[in-house]
BALO-332058 format. One line per field, with one value per residue: residue in one letter; chain; x, y negated, z of N, C-alpha, C in turn. Coordinates in pm, 1 decimal, padded with zeros to 6 digits. Layout:
// BALO-332058
aa	c(A ...)
ch	c(A ...)
n.xx	c(X ...)
n.yy	c(Y ...)
n.zz	c(Z ...)
ca.xx	c(X ...)
ca.yy	c(Y ...)
ca.zz	c(Z ...)
c.xx	c(X ...)
c.yy	c(Y ...)
c.zz	c(Z ...)
//
This chain:
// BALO-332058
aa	c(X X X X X X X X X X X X X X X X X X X X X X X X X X X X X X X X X X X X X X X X X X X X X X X X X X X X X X X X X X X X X X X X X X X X X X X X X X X X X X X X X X X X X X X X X X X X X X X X X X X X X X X X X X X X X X X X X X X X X X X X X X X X X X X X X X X X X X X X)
ch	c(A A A A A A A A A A A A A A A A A A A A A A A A A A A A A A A A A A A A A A A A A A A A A A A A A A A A A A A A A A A A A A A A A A A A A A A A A A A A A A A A A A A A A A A A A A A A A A A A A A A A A A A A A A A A A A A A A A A A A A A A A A A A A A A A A A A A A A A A)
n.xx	c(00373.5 00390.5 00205.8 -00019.4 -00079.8 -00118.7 -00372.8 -00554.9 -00509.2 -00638.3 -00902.8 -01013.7 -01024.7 -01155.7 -01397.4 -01457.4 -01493.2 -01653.4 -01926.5 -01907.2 -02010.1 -02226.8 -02345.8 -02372.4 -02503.1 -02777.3 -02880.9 -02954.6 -02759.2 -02652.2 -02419.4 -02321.9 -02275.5 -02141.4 -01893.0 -01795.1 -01748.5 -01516.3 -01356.6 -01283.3 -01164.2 -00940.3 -00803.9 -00757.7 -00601.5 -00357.5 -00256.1 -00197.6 -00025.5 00142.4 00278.4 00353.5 00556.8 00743.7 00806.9 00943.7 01141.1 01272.8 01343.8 01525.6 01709.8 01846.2 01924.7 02140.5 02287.4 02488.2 02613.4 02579.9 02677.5 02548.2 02581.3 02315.8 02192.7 02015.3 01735.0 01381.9 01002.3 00771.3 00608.0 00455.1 00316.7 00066.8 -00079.4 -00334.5 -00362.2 -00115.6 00247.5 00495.8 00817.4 01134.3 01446.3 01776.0 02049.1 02442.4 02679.1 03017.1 02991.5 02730.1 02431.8 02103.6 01772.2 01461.4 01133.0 01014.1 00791.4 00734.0 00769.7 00981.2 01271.1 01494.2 01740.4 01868.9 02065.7 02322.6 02350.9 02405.8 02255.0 02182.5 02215.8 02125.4 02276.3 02196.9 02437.2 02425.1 02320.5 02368.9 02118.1 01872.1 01817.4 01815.7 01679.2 01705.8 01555.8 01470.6 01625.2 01623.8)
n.yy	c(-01282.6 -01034.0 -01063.5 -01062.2 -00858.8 -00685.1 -00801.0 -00755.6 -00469.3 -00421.1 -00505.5 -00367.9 -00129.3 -00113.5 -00201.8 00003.6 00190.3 00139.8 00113.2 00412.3 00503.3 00364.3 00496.4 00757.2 00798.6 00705.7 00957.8 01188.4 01161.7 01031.3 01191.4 01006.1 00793.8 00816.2 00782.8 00489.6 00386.9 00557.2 00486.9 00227.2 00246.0 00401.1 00264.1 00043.4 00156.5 00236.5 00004.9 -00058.4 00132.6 00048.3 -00162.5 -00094.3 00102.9 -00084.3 -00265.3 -00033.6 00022.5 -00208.1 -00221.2 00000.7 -00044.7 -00226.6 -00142.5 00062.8 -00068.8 -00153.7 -00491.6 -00819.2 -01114.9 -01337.2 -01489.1 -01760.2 -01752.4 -01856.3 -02031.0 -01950.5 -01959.2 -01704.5 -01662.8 -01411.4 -01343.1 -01408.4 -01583.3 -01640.0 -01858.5 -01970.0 -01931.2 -01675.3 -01728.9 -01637.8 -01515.7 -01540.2 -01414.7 -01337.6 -01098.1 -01057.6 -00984.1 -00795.8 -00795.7 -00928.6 -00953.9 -01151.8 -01217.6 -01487.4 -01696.3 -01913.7 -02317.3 -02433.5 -02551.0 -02708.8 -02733.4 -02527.0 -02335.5 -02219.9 -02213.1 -01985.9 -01601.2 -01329.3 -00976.0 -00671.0 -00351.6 -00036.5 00222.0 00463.3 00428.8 00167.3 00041.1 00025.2 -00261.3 -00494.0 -00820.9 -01072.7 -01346.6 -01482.4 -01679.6 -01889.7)
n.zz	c(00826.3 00919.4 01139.0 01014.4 00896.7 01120.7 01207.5 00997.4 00965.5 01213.0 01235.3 00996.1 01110.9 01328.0 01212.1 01046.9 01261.8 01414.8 01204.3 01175.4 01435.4 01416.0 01239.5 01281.5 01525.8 01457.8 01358.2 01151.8 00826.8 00525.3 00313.3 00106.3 00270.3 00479.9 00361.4 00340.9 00596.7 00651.9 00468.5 00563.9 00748.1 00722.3 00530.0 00726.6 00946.3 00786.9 00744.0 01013.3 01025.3 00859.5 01005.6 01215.5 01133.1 01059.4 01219.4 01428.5 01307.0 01271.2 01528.9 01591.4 01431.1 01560.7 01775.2 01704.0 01450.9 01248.9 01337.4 01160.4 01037.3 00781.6 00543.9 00403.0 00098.8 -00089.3 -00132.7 -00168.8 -00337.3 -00281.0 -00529.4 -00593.8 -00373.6 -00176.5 00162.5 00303.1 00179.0 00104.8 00017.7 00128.7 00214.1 00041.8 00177.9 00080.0 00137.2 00197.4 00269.6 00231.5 -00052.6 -00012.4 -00074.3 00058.7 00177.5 00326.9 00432.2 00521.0 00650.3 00805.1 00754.5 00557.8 00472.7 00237.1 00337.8 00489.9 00321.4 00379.7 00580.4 00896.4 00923.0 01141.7 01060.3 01085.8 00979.7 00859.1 00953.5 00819.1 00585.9 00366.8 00238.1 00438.4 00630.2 00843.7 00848.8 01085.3 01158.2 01320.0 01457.0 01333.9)
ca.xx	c(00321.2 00358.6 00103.4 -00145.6 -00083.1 -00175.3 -00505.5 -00617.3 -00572.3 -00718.8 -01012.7 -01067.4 -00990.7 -01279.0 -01506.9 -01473.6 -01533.5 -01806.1 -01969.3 -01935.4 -02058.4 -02391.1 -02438.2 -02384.6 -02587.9 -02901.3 -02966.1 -02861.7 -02650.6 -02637.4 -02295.7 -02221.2 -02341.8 -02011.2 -01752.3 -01784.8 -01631.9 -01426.3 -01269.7 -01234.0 -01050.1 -00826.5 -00724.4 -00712.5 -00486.6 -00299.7 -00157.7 -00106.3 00105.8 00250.2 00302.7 00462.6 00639.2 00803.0 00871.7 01000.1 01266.1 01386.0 01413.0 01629.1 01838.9 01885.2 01969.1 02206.4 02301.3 02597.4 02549.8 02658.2 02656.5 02554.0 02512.1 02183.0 02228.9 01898.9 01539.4 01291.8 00890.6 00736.2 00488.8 00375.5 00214.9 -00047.7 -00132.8 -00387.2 -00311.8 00061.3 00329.8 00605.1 00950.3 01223.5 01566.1 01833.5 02150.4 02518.4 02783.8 03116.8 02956.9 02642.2 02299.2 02042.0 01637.8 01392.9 01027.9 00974.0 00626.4 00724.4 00773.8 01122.9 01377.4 01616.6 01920.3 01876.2 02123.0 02460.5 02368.9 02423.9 02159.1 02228.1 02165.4 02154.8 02242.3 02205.1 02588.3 02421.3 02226.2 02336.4 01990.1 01840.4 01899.7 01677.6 01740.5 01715.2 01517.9 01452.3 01718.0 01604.3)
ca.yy	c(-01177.4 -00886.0 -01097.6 -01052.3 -00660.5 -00615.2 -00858.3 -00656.1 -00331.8 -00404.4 -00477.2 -00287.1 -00004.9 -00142.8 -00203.2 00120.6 00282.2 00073.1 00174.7 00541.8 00532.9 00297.0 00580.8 00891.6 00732.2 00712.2 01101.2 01242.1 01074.3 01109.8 01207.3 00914.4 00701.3 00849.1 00733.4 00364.8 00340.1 00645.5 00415.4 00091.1 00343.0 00455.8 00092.5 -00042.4 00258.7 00245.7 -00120.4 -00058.1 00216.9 00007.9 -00288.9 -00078.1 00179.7 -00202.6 -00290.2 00042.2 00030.5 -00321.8 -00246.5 00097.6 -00165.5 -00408.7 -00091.8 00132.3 -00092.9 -00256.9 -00608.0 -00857.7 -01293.5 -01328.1 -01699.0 -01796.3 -01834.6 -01933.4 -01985.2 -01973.3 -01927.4 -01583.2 -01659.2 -01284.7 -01306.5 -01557.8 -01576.8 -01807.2 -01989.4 -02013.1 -01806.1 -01679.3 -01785.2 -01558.9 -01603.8 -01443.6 -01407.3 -01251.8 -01076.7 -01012.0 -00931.2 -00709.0 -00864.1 -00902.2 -01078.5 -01130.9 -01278.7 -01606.7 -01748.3 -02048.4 -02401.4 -02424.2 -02714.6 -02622.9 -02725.8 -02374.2 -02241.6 -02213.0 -02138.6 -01802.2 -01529.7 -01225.4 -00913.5 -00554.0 -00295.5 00107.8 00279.5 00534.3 00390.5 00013.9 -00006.6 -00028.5 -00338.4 -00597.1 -00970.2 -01191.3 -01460.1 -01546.9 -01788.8 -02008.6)
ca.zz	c(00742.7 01064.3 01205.5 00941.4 00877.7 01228.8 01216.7 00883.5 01017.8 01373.6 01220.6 00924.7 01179.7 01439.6 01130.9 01043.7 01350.3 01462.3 01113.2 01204.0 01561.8 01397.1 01126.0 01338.0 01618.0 01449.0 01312.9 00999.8 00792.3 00409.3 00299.8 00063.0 00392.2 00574.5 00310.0 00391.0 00718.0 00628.3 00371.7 00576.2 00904.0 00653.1 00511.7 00838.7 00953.0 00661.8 00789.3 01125.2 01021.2 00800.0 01076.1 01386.9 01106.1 01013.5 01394.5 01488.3 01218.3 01295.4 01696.3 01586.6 01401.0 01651.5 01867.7 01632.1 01346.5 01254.9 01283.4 01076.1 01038.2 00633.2 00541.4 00371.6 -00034.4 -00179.4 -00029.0 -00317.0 -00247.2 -00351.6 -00588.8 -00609.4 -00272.3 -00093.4 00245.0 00321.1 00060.6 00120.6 -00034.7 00221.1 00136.2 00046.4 00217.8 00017.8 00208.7 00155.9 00375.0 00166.3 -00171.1 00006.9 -00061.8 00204.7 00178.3 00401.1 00414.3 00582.0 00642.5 00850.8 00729.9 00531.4 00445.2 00182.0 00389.6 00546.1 00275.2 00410.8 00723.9 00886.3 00996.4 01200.7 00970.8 01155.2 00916.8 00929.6 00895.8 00712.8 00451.0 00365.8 00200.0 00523.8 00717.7 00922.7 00890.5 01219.5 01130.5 01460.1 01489.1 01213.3)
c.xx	c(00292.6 00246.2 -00039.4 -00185.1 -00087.2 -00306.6 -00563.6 -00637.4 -00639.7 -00807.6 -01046.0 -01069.3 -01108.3 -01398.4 -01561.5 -01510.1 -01650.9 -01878.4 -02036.0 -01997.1 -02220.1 -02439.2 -02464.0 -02479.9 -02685.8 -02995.4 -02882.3 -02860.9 -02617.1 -02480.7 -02227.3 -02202.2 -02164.1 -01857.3 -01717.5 -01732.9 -01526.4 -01272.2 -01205.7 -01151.9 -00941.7 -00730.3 -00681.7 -00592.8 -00378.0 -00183.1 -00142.0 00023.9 00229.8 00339.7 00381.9 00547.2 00805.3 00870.4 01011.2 01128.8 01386.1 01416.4 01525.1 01733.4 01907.2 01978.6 02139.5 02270.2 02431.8 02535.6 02637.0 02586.8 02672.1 02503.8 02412.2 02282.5 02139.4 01800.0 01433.7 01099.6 00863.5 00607.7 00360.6 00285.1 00180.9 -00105.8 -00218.7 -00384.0 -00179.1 00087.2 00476.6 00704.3 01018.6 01329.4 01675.1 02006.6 02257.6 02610.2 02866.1 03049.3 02776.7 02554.7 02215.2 01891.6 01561.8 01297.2 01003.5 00888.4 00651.0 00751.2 00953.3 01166.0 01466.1 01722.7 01944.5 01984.7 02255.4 02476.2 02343.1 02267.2 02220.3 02147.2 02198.7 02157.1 02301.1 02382.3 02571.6 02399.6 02262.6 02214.8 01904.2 01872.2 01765.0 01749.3 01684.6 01674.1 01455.2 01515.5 01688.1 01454.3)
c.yy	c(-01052.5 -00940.0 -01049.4 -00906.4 -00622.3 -00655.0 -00767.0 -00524.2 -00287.7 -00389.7 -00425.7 -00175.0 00024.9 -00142.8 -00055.3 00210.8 00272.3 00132.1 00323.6 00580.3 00476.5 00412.3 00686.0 00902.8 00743.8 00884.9 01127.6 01173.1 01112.2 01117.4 01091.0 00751.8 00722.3 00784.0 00630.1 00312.9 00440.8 00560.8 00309.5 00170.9 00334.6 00377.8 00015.4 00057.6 00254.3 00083.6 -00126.2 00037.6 00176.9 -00097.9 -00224.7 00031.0 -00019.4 -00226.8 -00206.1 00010.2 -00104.2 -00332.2 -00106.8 00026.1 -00245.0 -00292.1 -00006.8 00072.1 -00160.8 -00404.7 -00753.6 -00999.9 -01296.3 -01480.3 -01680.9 -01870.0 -01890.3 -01878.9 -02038.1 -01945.0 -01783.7 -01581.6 -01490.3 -01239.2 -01415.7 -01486.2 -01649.6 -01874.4 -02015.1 -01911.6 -01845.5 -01701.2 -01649.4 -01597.7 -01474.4 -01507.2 -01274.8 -01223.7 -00998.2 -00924.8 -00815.0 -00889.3 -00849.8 -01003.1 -01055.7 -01207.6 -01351.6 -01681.2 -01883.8 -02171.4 -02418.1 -02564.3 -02623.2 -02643.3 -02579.9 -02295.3 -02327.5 -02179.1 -01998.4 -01743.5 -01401.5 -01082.2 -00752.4 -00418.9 -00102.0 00139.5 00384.0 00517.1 00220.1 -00051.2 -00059.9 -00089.9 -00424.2 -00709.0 -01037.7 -01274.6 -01514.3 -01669.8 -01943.4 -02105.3)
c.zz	c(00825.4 01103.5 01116.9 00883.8 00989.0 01240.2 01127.1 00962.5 01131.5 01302.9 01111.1 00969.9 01278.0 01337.0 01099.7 01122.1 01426.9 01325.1 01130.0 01326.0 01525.1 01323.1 01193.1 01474.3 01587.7 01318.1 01202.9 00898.2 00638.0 00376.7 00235.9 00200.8 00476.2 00512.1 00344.1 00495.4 00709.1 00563.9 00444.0 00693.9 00808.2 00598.7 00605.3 00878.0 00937.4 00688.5 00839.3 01148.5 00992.0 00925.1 01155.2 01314.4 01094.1 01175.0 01467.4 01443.9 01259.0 01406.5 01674.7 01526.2 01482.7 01758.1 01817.3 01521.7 01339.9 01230.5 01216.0 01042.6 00888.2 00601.1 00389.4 00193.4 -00094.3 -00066.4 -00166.2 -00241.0 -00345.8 -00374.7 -00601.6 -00496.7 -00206.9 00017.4 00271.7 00232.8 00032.6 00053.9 00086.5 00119.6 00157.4 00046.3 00141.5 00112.0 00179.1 00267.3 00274.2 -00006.5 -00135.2 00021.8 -00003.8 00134.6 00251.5 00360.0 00518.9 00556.1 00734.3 00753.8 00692.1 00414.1 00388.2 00247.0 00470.2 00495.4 00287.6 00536.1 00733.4 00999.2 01033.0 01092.2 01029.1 01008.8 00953.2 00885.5 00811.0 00577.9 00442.7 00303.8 00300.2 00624.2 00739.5 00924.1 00992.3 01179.5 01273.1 01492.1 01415.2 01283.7)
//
């Protein structure tokens, strides 16, 4: 799913700017003429912000966080979003009564639940925490 909120915003970011260099390139430029790549910069933008604000957060975790082995309670698929055609899975995982989920887009076997994932979480805020799905 990171993978595909960086593809989107590359290029709705290049569309956009290529757009504005074709319109401003050839003379004057009617104003509603300018919104159109204005719009697609701003969408593309708008997901790379989202993609490396997402990154940053889970390498300050990995660096600062308490971390913590939460074994895997349910893996369900998440109908509310399609990639491709697919829907990523959601891994729901517990450590001593604290609840934890993450979004998993690979290929998943229910025997997954009982096993443990590494789960980095902030000491300030237990809201924010990064699950390790790396291991899986």
């Amino acid at each position: 799913m990171q993978f595909t909120m960086l593809l989107i915003g590359s290029l709705f970011t290049l569309i956009g700017l290529g757009m504005s260099l074709a319109f401003f390139s050839t003379g004057e430029v009617p104003l509603f003429a300018c919104l159109l790549p204005l719009i697609f910069t701003v969408i593309g933008l708008a997901f790379l912000f989202s993609f490396f604000r997402k990154k940053l957060r889970a390498k300050k975790l990995k660096e600062t966080g308490r971390q913590l082995r939460a074994v895997i309670t349910n893996v369900s698929p998440n109908y509310s979003v399609t990639i491709n055609g697919r829907h990523p899975y959601l891994i729901d995982c517990e450590y001593n009564g604290l609840m934890f989920q993450a979004d998993y887009m690979k290929a998943v076997t229910y025997d997954m639940v009982g096993k443990t994932v590494t789960v980095y979480v902030s000491e300030e805020d237990p809201s924010k925490y990064f699950v390790d799905i790396s291991e899986l």
